[in-house]
TORKOL-4160 file (C-alpha; in steps of 0.2 Angstrom, whole numbers, padded with zeros to 4 digits, m for minus):
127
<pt num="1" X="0463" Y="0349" Z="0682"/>
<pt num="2" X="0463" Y="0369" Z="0680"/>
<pt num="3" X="0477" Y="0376" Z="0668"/>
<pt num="4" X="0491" Y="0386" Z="0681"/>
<pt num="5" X="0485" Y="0398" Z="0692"/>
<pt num="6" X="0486" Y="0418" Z="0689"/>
<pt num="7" X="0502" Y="0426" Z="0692"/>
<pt num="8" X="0507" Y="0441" Z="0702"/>
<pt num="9" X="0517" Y="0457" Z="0695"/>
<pt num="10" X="0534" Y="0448" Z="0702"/>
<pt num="11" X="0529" Y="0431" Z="0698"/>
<pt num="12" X="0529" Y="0436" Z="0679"/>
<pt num="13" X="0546" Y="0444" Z="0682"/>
<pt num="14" X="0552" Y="0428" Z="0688"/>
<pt num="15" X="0543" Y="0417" Z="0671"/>
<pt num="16" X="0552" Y="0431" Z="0659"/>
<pt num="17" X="0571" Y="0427" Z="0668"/>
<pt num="18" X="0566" Y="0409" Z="0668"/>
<pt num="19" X="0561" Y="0407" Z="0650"/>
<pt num="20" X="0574" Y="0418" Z="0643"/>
<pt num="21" X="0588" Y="0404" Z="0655"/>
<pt num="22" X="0578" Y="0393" Z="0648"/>
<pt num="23" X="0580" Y="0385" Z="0668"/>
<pt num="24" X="0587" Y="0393" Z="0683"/>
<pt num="25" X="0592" Y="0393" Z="0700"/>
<pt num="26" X="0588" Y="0405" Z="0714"/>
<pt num="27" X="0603" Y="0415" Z="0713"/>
<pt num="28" X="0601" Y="0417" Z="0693"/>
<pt num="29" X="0586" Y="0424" Z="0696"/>
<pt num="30" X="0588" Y="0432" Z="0711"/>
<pt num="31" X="0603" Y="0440" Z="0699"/>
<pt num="32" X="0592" Y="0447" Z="0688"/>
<pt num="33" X="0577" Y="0454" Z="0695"/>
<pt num="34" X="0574" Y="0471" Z="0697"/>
<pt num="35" X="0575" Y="0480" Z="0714"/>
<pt num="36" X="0576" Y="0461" Z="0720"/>
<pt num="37" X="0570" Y="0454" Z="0739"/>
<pt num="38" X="0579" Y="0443" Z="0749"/>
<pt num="39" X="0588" Y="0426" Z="0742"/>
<pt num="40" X="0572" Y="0417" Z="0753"/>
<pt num="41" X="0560" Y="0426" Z="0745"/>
<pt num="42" X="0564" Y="0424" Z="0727"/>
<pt num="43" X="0567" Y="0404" Z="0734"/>
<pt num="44" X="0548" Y="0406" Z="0740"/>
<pt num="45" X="0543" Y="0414" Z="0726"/>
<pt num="46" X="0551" Y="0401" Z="0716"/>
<pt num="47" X="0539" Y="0388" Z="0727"/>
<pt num="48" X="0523" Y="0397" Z="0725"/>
<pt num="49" X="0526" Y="0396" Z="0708"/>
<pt num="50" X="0529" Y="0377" Z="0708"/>
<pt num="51" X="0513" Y="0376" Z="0717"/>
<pt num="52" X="0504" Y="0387" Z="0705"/>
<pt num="53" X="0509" Y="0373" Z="0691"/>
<pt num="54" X="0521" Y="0385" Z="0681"/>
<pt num="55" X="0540" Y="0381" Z="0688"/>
<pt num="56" X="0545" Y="0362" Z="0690"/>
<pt num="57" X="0564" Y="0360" Z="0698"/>
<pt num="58" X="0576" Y="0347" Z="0698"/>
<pt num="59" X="0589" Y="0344" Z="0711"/>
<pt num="60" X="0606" Y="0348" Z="0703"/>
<pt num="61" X="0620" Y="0344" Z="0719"/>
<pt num="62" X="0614" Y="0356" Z="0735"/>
<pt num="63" X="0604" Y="0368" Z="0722"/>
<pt num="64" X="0585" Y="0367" Z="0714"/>
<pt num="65" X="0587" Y="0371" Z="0694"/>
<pt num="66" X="0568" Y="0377" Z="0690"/>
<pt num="67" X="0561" Y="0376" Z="0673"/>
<pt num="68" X="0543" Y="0381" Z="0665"/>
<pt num="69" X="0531" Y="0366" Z="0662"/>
<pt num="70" X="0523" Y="0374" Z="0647"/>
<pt num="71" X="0531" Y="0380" Z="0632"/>
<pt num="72" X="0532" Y="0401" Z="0634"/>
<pt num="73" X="0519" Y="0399" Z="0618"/>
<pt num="74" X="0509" Y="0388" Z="0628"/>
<pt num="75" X="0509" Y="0398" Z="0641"/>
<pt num="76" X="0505" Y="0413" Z="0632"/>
<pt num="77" X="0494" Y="0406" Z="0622"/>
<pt num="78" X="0484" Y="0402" Z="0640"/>
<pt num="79" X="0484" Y="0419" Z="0645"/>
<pt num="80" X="0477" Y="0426" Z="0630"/>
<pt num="81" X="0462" Y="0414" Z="0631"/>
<pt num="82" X="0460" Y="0421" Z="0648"/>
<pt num="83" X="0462" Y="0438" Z="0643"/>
<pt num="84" X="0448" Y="0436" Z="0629"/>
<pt num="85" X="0437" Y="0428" Z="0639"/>
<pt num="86" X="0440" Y="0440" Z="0654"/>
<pt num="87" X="0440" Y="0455" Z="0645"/>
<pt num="88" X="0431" Y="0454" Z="0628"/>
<pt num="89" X="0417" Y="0441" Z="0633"/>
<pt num="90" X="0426" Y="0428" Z="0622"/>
<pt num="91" X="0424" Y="0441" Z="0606"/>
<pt num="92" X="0438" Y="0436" Z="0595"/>
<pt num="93" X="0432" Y="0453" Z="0583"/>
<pt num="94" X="0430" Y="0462" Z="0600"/>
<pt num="95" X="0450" Y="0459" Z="0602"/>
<pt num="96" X="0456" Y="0463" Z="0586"/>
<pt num="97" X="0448" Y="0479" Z="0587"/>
<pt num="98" X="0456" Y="0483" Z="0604"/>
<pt num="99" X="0470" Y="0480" Z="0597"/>
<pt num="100" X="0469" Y="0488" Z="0578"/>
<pt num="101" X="0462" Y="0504" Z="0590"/>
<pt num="102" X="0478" Y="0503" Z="0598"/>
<pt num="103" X="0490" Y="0500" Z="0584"/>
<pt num="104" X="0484" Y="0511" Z="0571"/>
<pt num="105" X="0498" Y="0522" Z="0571"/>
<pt num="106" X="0510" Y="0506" Z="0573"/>
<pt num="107" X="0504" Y="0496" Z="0557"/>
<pt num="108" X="0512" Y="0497" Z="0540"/>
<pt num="109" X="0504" Y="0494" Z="0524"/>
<pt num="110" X="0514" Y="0476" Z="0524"/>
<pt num="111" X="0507" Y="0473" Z="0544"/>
<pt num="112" X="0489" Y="0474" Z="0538"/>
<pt num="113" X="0492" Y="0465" Z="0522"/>
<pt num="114" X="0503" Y="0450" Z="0532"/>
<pt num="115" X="0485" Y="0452" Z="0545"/>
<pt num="116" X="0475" Y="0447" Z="0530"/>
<pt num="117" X="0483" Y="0435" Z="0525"/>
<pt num="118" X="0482" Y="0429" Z="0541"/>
<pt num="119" X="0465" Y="0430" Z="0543"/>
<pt num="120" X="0462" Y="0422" Z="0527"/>
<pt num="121" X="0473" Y="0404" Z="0532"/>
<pt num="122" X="0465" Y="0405" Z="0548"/>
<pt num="123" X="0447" Y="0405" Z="0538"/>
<pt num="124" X="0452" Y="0391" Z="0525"/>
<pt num="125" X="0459" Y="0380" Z="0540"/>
<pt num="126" X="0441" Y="0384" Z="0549"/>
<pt num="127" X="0447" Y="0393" Z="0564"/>
């Protein structure tokens, strides 16, 4: 089996809210949204994400309680592997320069020491 599909600009909305309730029911998300649709909208949301293999739910009286089935590091961890692969033809050095490029002004001298140290367990563990 495929890891979970791709999501949508609203269907990450609707991860975020859900991790950060750690589960949820349509009203608590349909709560927080911004600018939100219609109560059966987020609830089909809600199912197209089950379908996609991100949300599980679990009856809780007349309510569906949705939760994430991957951890959110999982689950990020996932969609940077796509994103390298997509993006940076599986370059791991391509990526950190992307984003050194775009951090320079961002680092401190402790950030780039803590990134070489970094780099440096991740060579002695062989990754």
């Amino acid at each position: 089996m495929k890891g979970p599909k791709a999501l949508s600009r609203r269907e990450r909305q609707i991860m975020d809210i859900i991790y950060q309730l750690k589960d949820a029911t349509v009203a608590q998300v349909l709560a927080r949204l911004p600018n939100p649709p219609s109560y059966s909208a987020v609830r089909a949301l809600l199912r197209v994400l089950e379908n996609k293999g991100h949300l599980a739910h679990k009856q809780d009286g007349p309510r569906y309680v949705f939760s994430p089935t991957l951890s959110r590091e999982r689950a990020r961890q996932n969609a940077l592997k796509h994103l390298v692969k997509t993006f940076f033809d599986d370059s791991t050095e391509e990526v950190m320069a992307a984003l050194l490029d775009i951090s320079e002004d961002n680092l401190s001298e402790e950030d780039y020491q803590r990134l070489l140290e970094m780099i440096g367990n991740a060579k002695k563990e062989g990754r």
